[in-house]
C-alpha beads as a LAMMPS data file, in Angstrom:
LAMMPS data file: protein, C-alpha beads

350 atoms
349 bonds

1 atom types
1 bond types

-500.0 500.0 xlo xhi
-500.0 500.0 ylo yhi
-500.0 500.0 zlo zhi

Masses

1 110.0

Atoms # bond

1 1 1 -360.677 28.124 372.670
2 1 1 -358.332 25.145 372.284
3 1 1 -354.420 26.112 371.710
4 1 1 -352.303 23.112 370.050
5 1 1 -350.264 21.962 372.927
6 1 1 -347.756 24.824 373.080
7 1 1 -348.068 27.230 370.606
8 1 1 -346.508 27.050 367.360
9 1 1 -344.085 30.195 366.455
10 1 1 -343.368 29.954 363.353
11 1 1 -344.117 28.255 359.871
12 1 1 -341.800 25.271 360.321
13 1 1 -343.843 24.328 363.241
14 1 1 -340.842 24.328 365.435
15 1 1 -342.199 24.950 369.272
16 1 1 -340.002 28.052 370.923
17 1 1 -337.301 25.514 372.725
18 1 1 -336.531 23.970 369.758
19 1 1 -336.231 27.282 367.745
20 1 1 -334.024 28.988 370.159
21 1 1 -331.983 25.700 370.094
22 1 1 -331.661 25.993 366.324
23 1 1 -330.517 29.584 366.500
24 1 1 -327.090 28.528 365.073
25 1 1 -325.568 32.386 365.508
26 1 1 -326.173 35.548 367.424
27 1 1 -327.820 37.206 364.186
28 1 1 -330.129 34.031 364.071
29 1 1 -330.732 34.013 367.463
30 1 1 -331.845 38.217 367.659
31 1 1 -334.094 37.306 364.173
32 1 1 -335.942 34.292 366.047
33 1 1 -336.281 36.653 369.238
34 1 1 -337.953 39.534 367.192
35 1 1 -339.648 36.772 365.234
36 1 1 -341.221 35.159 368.387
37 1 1 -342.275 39.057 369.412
38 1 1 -344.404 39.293 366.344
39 1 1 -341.603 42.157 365.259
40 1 1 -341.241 40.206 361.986
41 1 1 -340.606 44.265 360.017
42 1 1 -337.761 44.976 362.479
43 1 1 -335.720 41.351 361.391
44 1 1 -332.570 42.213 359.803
45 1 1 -332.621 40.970 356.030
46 1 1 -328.622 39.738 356.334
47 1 1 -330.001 37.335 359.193
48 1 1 -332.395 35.718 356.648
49 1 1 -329.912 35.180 353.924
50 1 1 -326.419 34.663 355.653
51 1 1 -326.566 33.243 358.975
52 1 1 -326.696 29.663 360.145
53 1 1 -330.333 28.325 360.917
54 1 1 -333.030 26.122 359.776
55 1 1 -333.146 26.770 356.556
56 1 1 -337.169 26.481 356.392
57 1 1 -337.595 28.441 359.020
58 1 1 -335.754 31.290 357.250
59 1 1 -337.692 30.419 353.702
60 1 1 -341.133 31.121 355.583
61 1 1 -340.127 34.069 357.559
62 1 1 -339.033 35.934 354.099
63 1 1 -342.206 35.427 352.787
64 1 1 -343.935 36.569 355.598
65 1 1 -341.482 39.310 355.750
66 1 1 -342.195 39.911 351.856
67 1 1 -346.387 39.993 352.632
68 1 1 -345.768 42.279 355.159
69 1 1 -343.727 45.297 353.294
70 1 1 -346.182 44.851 350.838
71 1 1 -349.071 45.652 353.245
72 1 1 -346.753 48.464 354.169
73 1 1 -346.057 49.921 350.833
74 1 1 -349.905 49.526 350.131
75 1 1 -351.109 51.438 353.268
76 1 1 -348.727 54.144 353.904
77 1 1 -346.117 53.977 350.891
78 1 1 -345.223 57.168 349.229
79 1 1 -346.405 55.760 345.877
80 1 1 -350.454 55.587 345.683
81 1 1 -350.790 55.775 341.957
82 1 1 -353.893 54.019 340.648
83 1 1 -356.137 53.942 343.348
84 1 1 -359.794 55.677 342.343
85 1 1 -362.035 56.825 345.069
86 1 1 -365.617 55.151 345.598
87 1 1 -367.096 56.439 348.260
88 1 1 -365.641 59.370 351.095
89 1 1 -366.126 62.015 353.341
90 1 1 -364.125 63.059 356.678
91 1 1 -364.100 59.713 358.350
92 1 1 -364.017 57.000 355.870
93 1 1 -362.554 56.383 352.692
94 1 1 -363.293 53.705 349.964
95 1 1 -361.016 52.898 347.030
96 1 1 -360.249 50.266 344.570
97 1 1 -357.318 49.266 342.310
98 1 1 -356.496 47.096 339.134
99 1 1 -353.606 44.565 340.369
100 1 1 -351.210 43.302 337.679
101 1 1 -351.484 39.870 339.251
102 1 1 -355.676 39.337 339.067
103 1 1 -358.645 40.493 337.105
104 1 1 -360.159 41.222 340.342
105 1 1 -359.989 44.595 342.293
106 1 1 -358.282 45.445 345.514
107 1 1 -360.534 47.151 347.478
108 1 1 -358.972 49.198 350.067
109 1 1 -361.159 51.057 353.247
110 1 1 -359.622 53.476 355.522
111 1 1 -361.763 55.118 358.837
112 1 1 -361.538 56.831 362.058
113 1 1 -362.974 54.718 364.348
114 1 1 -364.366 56.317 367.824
115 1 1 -363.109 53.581 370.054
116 1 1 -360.326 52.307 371.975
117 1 1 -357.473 50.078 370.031
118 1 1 -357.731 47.770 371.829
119 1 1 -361.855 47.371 371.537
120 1 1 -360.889 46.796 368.049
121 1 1 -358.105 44.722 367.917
122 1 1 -360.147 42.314 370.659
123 1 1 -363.173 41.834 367.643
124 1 1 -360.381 41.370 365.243
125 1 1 -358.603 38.747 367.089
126 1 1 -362.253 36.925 367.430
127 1 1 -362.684 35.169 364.334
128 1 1 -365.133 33.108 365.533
129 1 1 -367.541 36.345 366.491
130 1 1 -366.989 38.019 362.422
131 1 1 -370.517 36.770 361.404
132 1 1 -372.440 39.112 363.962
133 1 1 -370.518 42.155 363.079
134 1 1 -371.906 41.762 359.198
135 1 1 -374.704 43.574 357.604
136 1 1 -377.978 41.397 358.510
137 1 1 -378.741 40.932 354.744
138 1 1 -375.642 39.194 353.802
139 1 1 -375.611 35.059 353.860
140 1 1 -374.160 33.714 357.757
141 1 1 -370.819 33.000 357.870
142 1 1 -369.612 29.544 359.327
143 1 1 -366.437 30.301 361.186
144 1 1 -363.998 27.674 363.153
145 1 1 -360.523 28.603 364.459
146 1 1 -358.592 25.513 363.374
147 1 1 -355.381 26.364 365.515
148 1 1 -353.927 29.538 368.025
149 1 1 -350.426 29.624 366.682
150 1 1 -348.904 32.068 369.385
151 1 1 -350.375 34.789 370.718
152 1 1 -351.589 37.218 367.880
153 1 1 -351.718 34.255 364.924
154 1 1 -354.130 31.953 364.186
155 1 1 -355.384 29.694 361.434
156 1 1 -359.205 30.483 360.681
157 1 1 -361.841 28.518 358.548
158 1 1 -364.029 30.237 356.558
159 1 1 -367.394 29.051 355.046
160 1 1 -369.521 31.196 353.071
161 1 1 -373.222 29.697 352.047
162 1 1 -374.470 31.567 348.611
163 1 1 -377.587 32.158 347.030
164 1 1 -379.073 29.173 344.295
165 1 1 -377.815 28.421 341.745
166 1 1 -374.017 29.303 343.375
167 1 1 -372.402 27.171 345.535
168 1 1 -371.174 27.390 349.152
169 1 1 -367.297 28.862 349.291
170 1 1 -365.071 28.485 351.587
171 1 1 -361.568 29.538 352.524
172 1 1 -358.629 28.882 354.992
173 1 1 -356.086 31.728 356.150
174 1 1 -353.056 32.536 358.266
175 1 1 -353.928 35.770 360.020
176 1 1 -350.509 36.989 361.686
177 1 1 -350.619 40.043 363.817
178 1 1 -347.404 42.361 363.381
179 1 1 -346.540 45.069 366.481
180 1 1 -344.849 47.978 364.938
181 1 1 -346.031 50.152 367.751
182 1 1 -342.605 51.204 367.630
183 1 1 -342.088 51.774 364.350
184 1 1 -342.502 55.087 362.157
185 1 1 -346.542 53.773 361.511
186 1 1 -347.608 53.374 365.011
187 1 1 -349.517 50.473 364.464
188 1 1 -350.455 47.046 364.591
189 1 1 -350.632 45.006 360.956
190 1 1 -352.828 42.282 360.384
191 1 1 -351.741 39.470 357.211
192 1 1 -354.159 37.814 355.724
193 1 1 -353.106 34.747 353.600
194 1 1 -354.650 31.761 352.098
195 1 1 -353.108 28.406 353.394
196 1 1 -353.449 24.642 351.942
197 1 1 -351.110 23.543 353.989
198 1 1 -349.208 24.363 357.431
199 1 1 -347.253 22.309 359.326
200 1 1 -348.933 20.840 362.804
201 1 1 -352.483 21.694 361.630
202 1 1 -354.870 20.013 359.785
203 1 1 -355.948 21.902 357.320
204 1 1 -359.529 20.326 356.227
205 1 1 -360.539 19.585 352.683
206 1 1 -363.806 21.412 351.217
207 1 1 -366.982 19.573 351.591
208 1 1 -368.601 17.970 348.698
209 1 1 -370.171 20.792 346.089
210 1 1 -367.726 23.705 348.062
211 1 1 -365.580 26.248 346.253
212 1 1 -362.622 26.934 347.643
213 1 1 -361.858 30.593 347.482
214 1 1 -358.188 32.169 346.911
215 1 1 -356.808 35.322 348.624
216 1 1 -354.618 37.651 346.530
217 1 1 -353.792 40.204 348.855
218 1 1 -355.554 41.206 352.498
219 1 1 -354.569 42.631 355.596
220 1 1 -354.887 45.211 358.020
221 1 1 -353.518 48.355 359.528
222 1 1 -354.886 49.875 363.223
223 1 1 -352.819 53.039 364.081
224 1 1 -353.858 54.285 367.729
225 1 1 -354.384 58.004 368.213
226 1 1 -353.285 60.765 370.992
227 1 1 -357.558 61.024 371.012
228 1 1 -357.783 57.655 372.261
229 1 1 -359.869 56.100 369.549
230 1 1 -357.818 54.645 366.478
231 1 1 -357.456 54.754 362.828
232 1 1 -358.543 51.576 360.743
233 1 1 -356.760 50.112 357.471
234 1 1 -358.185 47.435 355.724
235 1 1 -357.426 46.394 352.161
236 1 1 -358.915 42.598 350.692
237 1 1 -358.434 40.776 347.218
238 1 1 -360.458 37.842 346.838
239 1 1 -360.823 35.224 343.957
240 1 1 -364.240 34.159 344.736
241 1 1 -363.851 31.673 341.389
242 1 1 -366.978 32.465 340.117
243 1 1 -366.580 31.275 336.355
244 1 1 -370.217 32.082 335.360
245 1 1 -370.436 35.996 336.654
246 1 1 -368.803 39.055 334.406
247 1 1 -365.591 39.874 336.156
248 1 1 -366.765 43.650 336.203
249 1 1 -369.732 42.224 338.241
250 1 1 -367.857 40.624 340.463
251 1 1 -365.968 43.654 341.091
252 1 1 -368.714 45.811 341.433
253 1 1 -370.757 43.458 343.741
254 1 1 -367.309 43.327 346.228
255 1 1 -366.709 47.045 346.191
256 1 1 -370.358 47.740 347.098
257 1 1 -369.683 44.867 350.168
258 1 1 -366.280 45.679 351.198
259 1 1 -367.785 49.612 351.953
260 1 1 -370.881 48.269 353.703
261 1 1 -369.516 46.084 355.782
262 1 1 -366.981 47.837 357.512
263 1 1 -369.352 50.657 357.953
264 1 1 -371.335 47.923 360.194
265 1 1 -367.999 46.819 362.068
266 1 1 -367.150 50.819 362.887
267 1 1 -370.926 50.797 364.197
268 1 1 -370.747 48.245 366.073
269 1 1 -367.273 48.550 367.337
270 1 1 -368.157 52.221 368.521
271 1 1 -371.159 51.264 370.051
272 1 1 -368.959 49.080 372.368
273 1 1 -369.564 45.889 371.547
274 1 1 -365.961 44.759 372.589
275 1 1 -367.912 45.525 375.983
276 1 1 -370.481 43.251 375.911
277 1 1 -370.551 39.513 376.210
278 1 1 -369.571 37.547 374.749
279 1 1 -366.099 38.950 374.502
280 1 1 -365.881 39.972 377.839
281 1 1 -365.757 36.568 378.993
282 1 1 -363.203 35.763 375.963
283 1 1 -361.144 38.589 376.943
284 1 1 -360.852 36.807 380.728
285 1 1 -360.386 33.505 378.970
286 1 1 -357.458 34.664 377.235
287 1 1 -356.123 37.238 379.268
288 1 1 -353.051 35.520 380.247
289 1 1 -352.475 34.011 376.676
290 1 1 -353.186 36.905 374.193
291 1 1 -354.596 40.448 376.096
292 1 1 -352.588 41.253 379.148
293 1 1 -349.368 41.577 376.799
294 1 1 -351.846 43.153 373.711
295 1 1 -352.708 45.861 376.477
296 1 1 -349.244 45.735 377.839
297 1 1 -347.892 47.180 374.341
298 1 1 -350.800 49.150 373.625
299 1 1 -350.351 51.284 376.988
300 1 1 -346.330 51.794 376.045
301 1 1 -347.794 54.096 372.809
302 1 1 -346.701 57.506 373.054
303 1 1 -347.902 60.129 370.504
304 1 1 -344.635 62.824 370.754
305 1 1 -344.160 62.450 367.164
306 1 1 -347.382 62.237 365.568
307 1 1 -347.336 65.292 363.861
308 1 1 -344.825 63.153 361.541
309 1 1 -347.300 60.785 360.142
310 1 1 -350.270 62.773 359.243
311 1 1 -353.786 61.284 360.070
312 1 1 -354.881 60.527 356.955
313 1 1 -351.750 59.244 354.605
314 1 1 -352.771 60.328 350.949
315 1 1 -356.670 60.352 352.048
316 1 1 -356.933 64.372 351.697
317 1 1 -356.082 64.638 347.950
318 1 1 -359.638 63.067 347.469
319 1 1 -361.454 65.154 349.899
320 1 1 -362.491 68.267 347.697
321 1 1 -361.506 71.712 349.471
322 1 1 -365.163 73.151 349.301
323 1 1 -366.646 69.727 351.142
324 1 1 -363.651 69.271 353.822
325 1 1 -364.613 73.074 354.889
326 1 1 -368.274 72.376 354.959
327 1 1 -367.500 69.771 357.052
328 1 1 -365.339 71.694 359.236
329 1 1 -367.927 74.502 358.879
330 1 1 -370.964 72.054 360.481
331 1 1 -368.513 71.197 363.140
332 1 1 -368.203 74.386 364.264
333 1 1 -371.750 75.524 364.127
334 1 1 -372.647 72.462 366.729
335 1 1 -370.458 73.110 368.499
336 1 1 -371.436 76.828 368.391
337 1 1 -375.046 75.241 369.321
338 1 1 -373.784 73.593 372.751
339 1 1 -371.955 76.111 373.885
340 1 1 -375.207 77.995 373.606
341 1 1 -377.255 75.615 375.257
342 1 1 -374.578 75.774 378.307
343 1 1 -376.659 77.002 381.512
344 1 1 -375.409 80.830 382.517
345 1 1 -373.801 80.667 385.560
346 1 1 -376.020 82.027 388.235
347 1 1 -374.863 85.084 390.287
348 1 1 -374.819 84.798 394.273
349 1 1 -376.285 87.753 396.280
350 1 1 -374.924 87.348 399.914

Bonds

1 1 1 2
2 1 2 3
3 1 3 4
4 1 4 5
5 1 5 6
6 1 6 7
7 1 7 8
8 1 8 9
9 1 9 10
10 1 10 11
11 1 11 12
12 1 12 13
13 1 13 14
14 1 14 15
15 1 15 16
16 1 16 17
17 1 17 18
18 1 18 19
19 1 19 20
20 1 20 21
21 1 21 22
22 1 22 23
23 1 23 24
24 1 24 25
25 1 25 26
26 1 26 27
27 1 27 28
28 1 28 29
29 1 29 30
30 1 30 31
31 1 31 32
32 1 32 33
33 1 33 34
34 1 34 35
35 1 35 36
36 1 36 37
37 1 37 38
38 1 38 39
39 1 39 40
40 1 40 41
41 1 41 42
42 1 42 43
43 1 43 44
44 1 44 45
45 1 45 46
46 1 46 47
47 1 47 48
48 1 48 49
49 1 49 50
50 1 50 51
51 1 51 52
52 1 52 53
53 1 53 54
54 1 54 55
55 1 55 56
56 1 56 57
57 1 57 58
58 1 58 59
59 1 59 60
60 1 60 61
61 1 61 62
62 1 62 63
63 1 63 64
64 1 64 65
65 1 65 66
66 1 66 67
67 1 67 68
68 1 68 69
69 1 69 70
70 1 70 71
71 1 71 72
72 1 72 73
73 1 73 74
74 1 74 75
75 1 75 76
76 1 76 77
77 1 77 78
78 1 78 79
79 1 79 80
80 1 80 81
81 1 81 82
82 1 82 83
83 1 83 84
84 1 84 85
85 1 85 86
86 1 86 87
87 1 87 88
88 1 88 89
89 1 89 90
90 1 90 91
91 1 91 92
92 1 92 93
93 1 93 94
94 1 94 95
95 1 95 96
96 1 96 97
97 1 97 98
98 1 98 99
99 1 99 100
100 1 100 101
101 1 101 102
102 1 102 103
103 1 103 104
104 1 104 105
105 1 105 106
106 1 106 107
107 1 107 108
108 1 108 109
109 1 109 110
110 1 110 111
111 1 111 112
112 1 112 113
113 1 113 114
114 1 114 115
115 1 115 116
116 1 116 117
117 1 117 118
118 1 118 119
119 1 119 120
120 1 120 121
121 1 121 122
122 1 122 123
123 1 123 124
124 1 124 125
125 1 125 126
126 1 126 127
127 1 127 128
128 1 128 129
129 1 129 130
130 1 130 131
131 1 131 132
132 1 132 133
133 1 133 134
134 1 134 135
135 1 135 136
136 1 136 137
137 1 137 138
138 1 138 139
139 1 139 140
140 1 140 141
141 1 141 142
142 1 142 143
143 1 143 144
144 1 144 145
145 1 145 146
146 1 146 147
147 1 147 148
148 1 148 149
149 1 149 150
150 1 150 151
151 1 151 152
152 1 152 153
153 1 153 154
154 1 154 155
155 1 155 156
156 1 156 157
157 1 157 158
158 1 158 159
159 1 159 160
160 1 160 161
161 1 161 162
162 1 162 163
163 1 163 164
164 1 164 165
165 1 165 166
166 1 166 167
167 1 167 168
168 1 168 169
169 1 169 170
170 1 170 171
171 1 171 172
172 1 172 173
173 1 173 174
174 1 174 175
175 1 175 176
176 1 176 177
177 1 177 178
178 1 178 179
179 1 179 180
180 1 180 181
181 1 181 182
182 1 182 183
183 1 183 184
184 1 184 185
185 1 185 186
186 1 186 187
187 1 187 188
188 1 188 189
189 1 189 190
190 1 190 191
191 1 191 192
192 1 192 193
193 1 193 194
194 1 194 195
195 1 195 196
196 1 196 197
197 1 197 198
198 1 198 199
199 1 199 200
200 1 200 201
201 1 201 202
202 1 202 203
203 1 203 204
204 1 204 205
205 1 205 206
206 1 206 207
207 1 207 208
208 1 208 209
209 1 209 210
210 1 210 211
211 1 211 212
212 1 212 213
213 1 213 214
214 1 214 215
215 1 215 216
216 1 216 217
217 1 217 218
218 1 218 219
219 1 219 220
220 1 220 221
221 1 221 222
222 1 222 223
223 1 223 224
224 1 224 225
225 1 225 226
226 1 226 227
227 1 227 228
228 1 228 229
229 1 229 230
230 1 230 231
231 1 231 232
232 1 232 233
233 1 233 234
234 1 234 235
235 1 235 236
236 1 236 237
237 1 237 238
238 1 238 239
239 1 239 240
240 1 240 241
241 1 241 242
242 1 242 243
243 1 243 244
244 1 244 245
245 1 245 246
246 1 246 247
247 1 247 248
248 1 248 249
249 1 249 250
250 1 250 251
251 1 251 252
252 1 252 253
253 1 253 254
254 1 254 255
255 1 255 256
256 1 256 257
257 1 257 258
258 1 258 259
259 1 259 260
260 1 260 261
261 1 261 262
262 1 262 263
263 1 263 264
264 1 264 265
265 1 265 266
266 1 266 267
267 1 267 268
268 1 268 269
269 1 269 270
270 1 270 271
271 1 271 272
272 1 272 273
273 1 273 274
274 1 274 275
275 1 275 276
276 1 276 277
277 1 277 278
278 1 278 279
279 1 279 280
280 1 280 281
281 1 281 282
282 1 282 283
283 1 283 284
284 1 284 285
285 1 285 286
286 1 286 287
287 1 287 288
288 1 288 289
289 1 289 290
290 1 290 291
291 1 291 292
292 1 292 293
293 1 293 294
294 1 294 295
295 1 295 296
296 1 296 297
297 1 297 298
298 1 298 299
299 1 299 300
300 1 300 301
301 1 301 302
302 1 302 303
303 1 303 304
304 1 304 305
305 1 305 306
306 1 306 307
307 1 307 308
308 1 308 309
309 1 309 310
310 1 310 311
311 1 311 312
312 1 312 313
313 1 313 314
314 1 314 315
315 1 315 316
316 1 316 317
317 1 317 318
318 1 318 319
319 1 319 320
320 1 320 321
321 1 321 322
322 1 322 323
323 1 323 324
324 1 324 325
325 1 325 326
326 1 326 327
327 1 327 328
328 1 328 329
329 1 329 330
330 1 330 331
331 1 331 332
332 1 332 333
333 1 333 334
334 1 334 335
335 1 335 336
336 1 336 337
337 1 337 338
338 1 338 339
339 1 339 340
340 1 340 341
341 1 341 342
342 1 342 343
343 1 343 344
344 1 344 345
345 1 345 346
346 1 346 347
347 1 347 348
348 1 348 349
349 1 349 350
């Protein structure tokens, strides 16, 4: 782990002094505070459009702003038209969508995951660890963090060998956390975007024969619950640019993926590998940087009004009433079991 001298806050590449210095009016100066709190959903549009400022600064933050409503509107907006069910039951949920914009599906997982937020936002912000929580089968993943931008944002390097005749892809992204822990969703987004360019990183070329892949959409959405484990959104479109495969294979081949491997990261992640090495010693490492204040916000989550967001979002119209109470049904049974199994309590004769 290797931070740029003093993180970068934003996509001008501006350093915080010199940001707060170009805050040329109160509104400016609130946006680049909620801006450098990674509270880019809270900005104030009129602050992006009217007030005084650096004018590239503003240009990057909309579009970040932009990427992130559209995460929103994906995850938890009222409209959900078009998605069709792959694979569910009670816990995890597997979808996919035609996109105006691409050939290529959307595929869109959503889970309860039986572990601590911040287990898995600690494995999330560990790019460099993503190859050992894939299934075993798939090719190794070669992964470098090129640069630690502030505290939840980095810029990652992808490489991605393939199978003969294929050859090797590879992709670079901006992966920005956003805290709306205080928001209506109760959560913490993740934005995925492809990068050529950013300013104050060196962004590296791909090697000779590589494929550089595109991303269309991707992101993330980890809602904490009052049961202290956490619910898991994750959504990817990815241009693989494979001229020579059938677009519907392609699409097959990543839906099949996409469910696979995050049923591998829930196992893993509830097994507690965020408790295990190595990322207990990158959790010290960092501590001071990135997972005292992660914790920090995490511990400030209260749960009065979760009865207004419902667990599962638009989930339960594809759960089938007969399975959901067979579900509900085995539940009860084991627990009918255990309570069973309970020892009597033994009587005392004095």
């Amino acid at each position: 782990f290797s931070p740029p001298a003093g993180p970068l806050n934003c996509c001008s590449g501006r350093r915080p002094r010199e940001l707060s210095a170009a805050a040329g009016s109160s509104m400016m100066s609130e946006a680049a505070r909620l801006y450098k709190e990674e509270r880019i959903l809270d900005l104030d549009p009129a602050a992006l459009t009217e007030a005084d400022g650096d004018e590239n600064w503003r240009r990057g933050v909309r579009s970040e702003v932009e990427h992130a409503k559209r995460l929103q509107q994906l995850f938890l907006g009222a409209n959900q038209d078009g998605w069709q069910p792959i694979s569910h039951d009670v816990e995890q949920f597997v979808y996919y969508k035609d996109e105006e914009e691409s050939e290529l599906h959307s595929v869109r997982v959503s889970c309860r995951v039986h572990a601590p937020c911040a287990e898995v936002m600690t494995i999330m912000n560990e790019a460099e660890q993503i190859p050992d929580l894939l299934p075993s089968f798939l090719p190794r993943l070669e992964v470098k963090t090129l640069a630690q931008l502030s505290r939840f944002r980095q810029i990652v390097h992808f490489r991605v060998p393939m199978l003969w005749p294929f050859s090797t892809r590879d992709m670079v992204f901006d992966a920005q956390g956003i805290d709306r822990l205080s928001g209506p969703e109760r959560g913490i987004y993740v934005s995925i975007r492809s990068v050529s360019e950013f300013p104050g990183v060196e962004i590296p070329p791909p090697r000779a024969g590589d494929v550089r892949m595109r991303i269309v959409v991707a992101g993330a959405l980890v809602r904490p619950t009052s049961d202290g484990g956490c619910e898991v959104y994750n959504i990817v479109n990815m241009d693989p640019r494979i001229s020579v495969v059938p677009t519907f294979l392609v699409n097959w081949v990543t839906r099949v993926l996409v469910g696979y491997s995050f049923q591998a990261f829930k196992r893993k992640v509830e097994n507690g590998l965020a408790r295990k090495e190595p990322y207990l010693s990158l959790v010290e490492a960092k501590k001071e940087l990135i997972y005292d204040e992660m914790n920090r916000r995490l511990d400030e989550v209260t749960f009065d009004d979760e009865s207004r967001l419902p667990s599962s979002t638009f989930e339960a119209r594809f759960i089938d009433d007969e399975r959901l109470a067979a579900a509900e049904a085995k539940a009860a049974e084991q627990a009918s079991r255990e309570e069973e199994l309970k020892p009597s309590p033994v009587a005392v004769v004095t």
